[in-house]
N, C-alpha and C positions, 0 to 999 in steps of 0.2 A: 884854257884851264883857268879856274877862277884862281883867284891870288888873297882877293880880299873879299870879308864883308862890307856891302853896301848898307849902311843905315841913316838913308834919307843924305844927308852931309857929311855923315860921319863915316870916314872908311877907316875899316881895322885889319892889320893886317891878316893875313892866313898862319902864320906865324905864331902870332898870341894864342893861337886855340891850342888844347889838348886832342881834339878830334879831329875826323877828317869828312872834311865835304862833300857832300856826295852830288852830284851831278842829277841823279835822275834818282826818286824817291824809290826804297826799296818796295817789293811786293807786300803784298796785306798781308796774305797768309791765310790761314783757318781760324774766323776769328766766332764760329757756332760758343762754344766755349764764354770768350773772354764778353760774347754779345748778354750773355746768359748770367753772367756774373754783375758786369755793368748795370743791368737791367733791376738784379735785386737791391743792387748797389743803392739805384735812385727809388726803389718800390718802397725797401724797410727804412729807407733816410726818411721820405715824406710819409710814411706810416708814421712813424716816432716823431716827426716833427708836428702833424695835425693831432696826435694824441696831446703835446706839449699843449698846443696854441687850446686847444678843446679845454684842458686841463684849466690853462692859464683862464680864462673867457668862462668857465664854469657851463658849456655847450652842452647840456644830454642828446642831442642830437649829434655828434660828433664823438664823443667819448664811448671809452668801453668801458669804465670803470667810475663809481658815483663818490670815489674821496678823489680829488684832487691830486695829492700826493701821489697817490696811486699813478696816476696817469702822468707825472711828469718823471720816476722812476722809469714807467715804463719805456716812456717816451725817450731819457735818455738810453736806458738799455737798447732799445732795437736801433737806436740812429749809432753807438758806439758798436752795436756789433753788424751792421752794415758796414761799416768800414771797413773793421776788422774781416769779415767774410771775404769782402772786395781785396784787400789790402794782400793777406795773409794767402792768397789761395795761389797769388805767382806775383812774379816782378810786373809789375805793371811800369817799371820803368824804360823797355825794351822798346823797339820800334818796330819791332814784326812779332808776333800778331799785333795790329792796330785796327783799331776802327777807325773808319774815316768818319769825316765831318757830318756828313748824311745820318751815320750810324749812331754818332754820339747825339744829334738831335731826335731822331725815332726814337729811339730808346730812353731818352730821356722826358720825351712826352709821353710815352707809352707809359714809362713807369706813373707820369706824375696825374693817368687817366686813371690806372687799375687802383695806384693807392687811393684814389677818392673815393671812387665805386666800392673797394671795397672796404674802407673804413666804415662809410655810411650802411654797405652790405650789415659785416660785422656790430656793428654799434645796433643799429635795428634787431637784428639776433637776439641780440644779448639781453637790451632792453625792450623787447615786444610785450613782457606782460604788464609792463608800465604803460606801453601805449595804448594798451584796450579799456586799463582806471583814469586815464582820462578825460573828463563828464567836464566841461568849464561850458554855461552857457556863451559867453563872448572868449572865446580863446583869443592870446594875443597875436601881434604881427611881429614881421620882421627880428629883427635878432634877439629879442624877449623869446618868442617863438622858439628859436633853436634852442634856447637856456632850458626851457621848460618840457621842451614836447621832443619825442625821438623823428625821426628824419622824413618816416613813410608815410603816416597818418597826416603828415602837415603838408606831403605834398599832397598827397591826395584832399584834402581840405580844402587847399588851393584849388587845384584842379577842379574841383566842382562849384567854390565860387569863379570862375572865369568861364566855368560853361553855362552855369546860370547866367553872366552879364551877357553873352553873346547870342542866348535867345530873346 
């Protein structure tokens, strides 16, 4: 039976805690749910955070919105109601249902996949009839580029200068 915690030098005893130790970690549980929640959790956090950064950096290729303002409102809105969704929907301070470690990194990369895809998705939507009045004989590069031009048309620009270099 443990007695104490070990932390590295430092033992404390079993005594000082309010809780009890458990020996072998409890079961996951059904965590379909709390994966689902999690997931919007990181998806509307880095929505509202790349709408900020877009905002901040004055990006039309990243933004959905052409006042600034607009997009750092926004931006804080969906990251404060990401939380609150995650936060508000159950105690997230419990230990069963838990996601494991595996869980919380899929899910966390998954969200931080879909938010990009579909910001750029969205952004290009919104601004596509911008992108067909753009006529510039030398269009710019690199992050001028993103300021200026929506997200599709530049990659595809790209793509045809780098198929042209490779014949």
């Amino acid at each position: 039976m443990m007695n104490a915690l070990y932390l590295g030098e430092i033992i404390i005893p079993k005594a000082l805690f309010f809780f009890k130790f458990a020996a072998v970690a409890p079961p996951v549980g059904d965590t379909r749910l709390l994966s689902l929640f999690f997931f919007l959790f990181v998806f509307l956090g880095l929505v509202g955070m790349l709408q900020i950064a877009a905002a901040y950096n004055r990006m039309k290729a990243l933004s959905f919105f052409t006042s600034p303002k607009v997009g750092y409102i926004f931006g804080i809105c969906v990251i404060v109601g990401s939380i609150l969704i995650f936060y508000l929907t159950g105690n997230r301070n419990v230990v069963s249902p838990r996601l494991e470690g595996s869980q919380v990194l899929g899910f966390t990369f998954l969200g931080l996949a879909t938010s990009v895809v579909a910001t750029l998705a969205i952004a290009n939507f919104i601004k596509r009839k911008q992108a067909e009045n753009v006529t510039e004989k030398e269009p710019p590069d690199g992050m001028e580029a993103l300021q200026r031009e929506v997200y599709l048309p530049l990659m595809k620009r790209l793509w045809r200068r780098l198929k042209g270099r490779a014949q």
